[in-house]
N, CA, C and O atoms as CSV, one atom per row, in Angstrom:
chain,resi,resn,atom,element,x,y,z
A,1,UNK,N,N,0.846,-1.181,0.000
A,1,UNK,CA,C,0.000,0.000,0.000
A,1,UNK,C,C,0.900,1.255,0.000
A,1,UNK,O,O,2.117,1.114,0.115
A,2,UNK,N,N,0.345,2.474,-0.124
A,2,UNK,CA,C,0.732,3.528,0.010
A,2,UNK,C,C,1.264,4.540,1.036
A,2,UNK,O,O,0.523,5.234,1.732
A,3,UNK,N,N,3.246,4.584,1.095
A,3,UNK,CA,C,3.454,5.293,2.463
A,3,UNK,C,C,3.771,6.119,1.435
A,3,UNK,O,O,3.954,5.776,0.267
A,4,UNK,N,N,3.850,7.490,2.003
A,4,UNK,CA,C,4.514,9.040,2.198
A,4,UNK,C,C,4.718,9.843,2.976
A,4,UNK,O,O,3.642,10.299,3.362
A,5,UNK,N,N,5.510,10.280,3.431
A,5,UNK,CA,C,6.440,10.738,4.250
A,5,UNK,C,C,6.790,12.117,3.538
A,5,UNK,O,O,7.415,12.394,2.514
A,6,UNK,N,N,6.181,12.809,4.428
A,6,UNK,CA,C,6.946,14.405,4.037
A,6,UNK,C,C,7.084,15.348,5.006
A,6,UNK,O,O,6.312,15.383,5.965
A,7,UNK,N,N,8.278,16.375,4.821
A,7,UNK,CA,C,8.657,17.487,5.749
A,7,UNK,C,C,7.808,18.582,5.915
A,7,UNK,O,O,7.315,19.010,4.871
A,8,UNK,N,N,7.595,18.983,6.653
A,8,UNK,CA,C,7.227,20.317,7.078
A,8,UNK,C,C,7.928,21.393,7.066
A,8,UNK,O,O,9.114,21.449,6.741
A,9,UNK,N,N,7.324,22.199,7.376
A,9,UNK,CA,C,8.608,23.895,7.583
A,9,UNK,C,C,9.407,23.578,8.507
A,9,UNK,O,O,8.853,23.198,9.539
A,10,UNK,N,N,10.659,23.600,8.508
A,10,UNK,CA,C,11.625,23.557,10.008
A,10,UNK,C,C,10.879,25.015,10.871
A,10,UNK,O,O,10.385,26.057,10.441
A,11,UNK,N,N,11.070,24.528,12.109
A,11,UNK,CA,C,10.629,25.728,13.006
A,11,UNK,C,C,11.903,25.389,14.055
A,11,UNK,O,O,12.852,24.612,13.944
A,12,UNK,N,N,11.491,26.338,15.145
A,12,UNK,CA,C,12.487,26.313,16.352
A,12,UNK,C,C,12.796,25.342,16.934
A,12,UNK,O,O,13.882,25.250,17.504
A,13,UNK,N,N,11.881,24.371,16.919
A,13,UNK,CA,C,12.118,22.617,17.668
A,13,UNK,C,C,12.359,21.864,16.477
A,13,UNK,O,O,12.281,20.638,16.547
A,14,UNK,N,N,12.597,22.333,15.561
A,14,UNK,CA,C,13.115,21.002,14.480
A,14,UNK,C,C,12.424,21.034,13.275
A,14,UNK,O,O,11.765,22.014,12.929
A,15,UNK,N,N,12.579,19.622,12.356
A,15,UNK,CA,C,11.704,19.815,11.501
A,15,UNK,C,C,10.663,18.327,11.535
A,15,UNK,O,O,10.983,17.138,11.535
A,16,UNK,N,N,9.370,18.974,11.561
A,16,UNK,CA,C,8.368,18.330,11.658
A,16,UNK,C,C,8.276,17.087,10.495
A,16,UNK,O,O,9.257,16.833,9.796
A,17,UNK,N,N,7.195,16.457,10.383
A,17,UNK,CA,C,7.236,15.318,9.285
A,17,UNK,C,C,5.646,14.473,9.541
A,17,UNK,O,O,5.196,13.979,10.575
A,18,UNK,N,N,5.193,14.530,8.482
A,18,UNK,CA,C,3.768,13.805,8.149
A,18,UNK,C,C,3.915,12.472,7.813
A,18,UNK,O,O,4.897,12.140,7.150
A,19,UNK,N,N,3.143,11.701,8.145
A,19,UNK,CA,C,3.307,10.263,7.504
A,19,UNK,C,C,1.600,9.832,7.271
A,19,UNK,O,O,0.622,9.678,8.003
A,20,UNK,N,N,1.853,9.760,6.031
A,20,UNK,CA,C,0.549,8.637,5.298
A,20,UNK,C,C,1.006,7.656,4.725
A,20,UNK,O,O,1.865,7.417,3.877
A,21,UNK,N,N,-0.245,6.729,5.777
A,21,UNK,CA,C,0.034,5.356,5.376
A,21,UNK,C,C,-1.544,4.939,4.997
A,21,UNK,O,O,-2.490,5.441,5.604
A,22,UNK,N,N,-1.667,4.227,4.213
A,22,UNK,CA,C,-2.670,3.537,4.011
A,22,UNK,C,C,-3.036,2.019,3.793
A,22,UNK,O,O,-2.720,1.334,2.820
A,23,UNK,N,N,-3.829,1.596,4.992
A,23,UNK,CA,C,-4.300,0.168,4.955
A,23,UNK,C,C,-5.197,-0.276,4.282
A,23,UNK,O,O,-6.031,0.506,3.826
A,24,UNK,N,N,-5.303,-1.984,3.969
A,24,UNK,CA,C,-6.595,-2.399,3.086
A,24,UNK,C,C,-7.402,-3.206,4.112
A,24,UNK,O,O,-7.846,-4.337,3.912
A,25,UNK,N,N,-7.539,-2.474,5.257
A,25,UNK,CA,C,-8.436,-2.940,6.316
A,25,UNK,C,C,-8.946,-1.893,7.009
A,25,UNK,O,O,-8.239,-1.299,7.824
A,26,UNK,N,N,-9.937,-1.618,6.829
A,26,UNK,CA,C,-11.568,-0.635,8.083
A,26,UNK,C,C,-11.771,-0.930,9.695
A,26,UNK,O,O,-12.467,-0.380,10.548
A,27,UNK,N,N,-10.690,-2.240,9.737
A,27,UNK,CA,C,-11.185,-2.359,11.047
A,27,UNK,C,C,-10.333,-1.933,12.067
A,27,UNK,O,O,-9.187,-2.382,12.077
A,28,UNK,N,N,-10.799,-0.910,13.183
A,28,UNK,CA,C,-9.967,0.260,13.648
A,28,UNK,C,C,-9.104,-0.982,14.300
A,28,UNK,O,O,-8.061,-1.218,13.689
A,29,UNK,N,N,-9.307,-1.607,15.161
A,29,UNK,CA,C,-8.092,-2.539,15.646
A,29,UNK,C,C,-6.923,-2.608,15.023
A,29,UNK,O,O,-5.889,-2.081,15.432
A,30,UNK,N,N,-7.075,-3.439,13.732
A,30,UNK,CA,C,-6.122,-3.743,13.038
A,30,UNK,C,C,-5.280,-2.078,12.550
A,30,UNK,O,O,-4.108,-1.708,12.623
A,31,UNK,N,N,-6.172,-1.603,12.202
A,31,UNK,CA,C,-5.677,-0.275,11.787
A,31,UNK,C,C,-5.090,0.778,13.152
A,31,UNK,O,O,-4.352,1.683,12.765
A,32,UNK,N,N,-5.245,0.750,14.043
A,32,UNK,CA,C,-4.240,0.731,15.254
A,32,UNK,C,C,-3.157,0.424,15.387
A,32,UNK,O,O,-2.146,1.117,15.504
A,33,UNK,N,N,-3.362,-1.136,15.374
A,33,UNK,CA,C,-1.880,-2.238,15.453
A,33,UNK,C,C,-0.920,-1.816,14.323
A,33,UNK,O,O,0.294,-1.883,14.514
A,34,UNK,N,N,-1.352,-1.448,13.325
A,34,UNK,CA,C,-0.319,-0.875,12.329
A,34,UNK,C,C,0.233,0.371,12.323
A,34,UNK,O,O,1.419,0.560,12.053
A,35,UNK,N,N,-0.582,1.283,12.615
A,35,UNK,CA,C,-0.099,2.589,13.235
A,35,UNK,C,C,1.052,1.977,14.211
A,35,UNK,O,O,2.159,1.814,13.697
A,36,UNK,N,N,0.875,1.619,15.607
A,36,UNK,CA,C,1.883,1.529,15.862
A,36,UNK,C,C,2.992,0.944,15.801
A,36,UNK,O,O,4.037,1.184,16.406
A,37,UNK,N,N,2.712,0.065,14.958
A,37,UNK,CA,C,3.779,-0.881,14.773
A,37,UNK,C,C,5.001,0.139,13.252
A,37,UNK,O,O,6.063,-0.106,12.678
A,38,UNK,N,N,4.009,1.212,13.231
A,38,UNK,CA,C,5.109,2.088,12.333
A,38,UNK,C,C,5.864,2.751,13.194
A,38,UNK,O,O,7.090,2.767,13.092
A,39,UNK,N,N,5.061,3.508,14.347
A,39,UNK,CA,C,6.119,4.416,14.997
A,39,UNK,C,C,6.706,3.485,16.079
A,39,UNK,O,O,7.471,4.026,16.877
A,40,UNK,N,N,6.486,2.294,16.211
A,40,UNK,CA,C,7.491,1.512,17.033
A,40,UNK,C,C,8.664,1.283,16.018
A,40,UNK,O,O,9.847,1.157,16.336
A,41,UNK,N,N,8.242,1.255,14.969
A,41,UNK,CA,C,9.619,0.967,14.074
A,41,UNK,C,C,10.141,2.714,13.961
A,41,UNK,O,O,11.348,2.930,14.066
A,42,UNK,N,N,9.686,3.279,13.860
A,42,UNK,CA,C,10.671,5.150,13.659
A,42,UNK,C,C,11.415,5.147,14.886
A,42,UNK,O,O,12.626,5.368,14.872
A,43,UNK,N,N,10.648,4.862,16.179
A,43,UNK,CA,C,11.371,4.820,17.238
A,43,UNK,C,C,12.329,4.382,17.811
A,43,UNK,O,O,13.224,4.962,18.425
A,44,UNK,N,N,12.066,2.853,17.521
A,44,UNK,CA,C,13.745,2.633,17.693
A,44,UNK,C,C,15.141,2.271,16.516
A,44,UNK,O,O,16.202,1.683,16.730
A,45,UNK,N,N,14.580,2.919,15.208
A,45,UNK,CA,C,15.617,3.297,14.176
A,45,UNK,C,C,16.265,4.438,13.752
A,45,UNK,O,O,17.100,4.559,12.856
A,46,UNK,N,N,15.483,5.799,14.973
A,46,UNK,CA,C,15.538,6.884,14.058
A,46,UNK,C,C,17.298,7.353,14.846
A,46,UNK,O,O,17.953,8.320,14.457
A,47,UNK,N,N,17.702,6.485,15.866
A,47,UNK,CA,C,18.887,6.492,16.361
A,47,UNK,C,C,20.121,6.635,15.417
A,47,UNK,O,O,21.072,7.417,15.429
A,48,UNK,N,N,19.776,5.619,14.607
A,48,UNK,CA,C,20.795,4.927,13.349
A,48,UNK,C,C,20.941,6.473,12.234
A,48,UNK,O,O,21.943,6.460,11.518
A,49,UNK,N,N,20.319,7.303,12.141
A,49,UNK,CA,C,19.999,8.317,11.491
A,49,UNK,C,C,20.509,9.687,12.050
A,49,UNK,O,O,20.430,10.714,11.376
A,50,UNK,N,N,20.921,9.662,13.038
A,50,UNK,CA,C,21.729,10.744,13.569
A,50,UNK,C,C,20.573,11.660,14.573
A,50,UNK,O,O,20.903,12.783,14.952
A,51,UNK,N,N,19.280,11.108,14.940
A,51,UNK,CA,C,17.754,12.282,14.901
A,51,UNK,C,C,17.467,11.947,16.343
A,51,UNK,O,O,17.942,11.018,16.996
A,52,UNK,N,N,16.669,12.801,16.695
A,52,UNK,CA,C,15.948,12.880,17.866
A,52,UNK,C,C,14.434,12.825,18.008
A,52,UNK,O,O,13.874,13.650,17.286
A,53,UNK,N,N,14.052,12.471,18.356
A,53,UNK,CA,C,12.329,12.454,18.463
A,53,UNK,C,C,12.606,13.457,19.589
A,53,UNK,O,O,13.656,13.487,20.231
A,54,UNK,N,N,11.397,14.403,19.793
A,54,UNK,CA,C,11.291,16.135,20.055
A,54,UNK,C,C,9.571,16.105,20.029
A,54,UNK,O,O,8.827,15.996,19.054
A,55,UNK,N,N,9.171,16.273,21.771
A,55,UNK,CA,C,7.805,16.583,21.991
A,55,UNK,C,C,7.596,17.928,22.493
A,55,UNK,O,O,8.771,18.268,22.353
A,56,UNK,N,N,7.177,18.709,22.849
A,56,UNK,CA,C,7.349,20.291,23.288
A,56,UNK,C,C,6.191,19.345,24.561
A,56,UNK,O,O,5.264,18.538,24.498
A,57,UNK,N,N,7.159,20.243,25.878
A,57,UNK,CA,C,5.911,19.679,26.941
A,57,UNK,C,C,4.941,20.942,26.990
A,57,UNK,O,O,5.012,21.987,26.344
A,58,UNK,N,N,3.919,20.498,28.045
A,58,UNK,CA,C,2.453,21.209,28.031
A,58,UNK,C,C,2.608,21.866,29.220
A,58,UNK,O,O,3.557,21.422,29.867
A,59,UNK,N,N,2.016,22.764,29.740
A,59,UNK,CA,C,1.891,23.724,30.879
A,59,UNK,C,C,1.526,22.233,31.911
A,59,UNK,O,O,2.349,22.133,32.821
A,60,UNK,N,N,0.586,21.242,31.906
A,60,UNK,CA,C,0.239,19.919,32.390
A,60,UNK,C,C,1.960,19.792,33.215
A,60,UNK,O,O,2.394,19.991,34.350
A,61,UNK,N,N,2.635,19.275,31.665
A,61,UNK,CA,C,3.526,18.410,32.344
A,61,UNK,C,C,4.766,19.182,32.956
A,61,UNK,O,O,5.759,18.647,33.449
A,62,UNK,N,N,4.535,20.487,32.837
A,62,UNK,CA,C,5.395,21.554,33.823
A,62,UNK,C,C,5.381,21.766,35.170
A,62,UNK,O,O,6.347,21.830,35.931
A,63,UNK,N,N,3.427,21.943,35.580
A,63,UNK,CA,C,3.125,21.768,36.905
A,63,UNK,C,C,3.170,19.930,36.893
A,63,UNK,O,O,3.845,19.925,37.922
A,64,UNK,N,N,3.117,19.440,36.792
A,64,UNK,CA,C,3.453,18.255,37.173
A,64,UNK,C,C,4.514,18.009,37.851
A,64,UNK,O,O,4.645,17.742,39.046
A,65,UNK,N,N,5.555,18.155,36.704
A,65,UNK,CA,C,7.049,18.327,37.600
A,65,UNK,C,C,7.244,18.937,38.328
A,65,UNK,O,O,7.907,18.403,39.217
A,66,UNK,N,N,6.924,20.250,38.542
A,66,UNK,CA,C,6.953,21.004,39.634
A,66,UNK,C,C,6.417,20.061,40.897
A,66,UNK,O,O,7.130,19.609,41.792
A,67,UNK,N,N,4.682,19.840,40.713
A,67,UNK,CA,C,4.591,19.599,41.793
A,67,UNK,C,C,5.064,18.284,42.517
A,67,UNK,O,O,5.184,18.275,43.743
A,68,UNK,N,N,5.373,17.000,41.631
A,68,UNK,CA,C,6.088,16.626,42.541
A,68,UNK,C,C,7.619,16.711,42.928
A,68,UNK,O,O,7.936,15.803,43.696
A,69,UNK,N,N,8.678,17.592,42.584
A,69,UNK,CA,C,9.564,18.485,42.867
A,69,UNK,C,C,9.390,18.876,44.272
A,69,UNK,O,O,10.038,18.582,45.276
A,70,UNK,N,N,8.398,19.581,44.102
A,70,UNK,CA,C,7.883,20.345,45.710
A,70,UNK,C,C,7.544,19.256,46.948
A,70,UNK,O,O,7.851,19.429,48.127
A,71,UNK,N,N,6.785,18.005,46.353
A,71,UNK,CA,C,6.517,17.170,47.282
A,71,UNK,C,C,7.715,16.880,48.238
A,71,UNK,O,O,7.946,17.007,49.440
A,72,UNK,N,N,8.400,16.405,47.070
A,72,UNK,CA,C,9.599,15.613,47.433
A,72,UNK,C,C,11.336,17.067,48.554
A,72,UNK,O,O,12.386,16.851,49.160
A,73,UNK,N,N,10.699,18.040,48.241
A,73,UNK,CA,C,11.641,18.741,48.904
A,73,UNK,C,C,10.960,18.726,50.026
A,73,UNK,O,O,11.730,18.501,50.960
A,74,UNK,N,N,9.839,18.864,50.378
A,74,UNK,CA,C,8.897,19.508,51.604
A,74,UNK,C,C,9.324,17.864,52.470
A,74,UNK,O,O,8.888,17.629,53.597
């Protein structure tokens, strides 16, 4: 079936990247299991490639850390 893979604009955290893939199965399960079984494969190859996988955290996972930071000093 049909992959493509394309770049985005580089911005300040890097450069982004789209992936279409297309399955010959409707059924969300299966179509799950393949999703990840792609980015389980980007994930642990994109090493070999010189790259970083790059999430920007959320205000969430800021106070998060913070707060248990704080727990743990108090």
């Amino acid at each position: 079936m049909t992959l493509m893979v394309r770049q985005l604009e580089p911005g300040a955290t890097g450069l982004p990247i789209e992936i279409y893939a297309f399955t010959n199965t409707v059924v969300w399960l299966e179509y799950e299991s393949i999703q990840s079984d792609i980015f389980d494969h980007i994930m642990a190859i994109i090493g070999e490639f010189d790259l970083r996988i790059h999430q920007t955290p959320t205000g969430y996972d800021v106070r998060s850390g913070l707060g248990s930071a704080g727990q743990a000093a108090s």
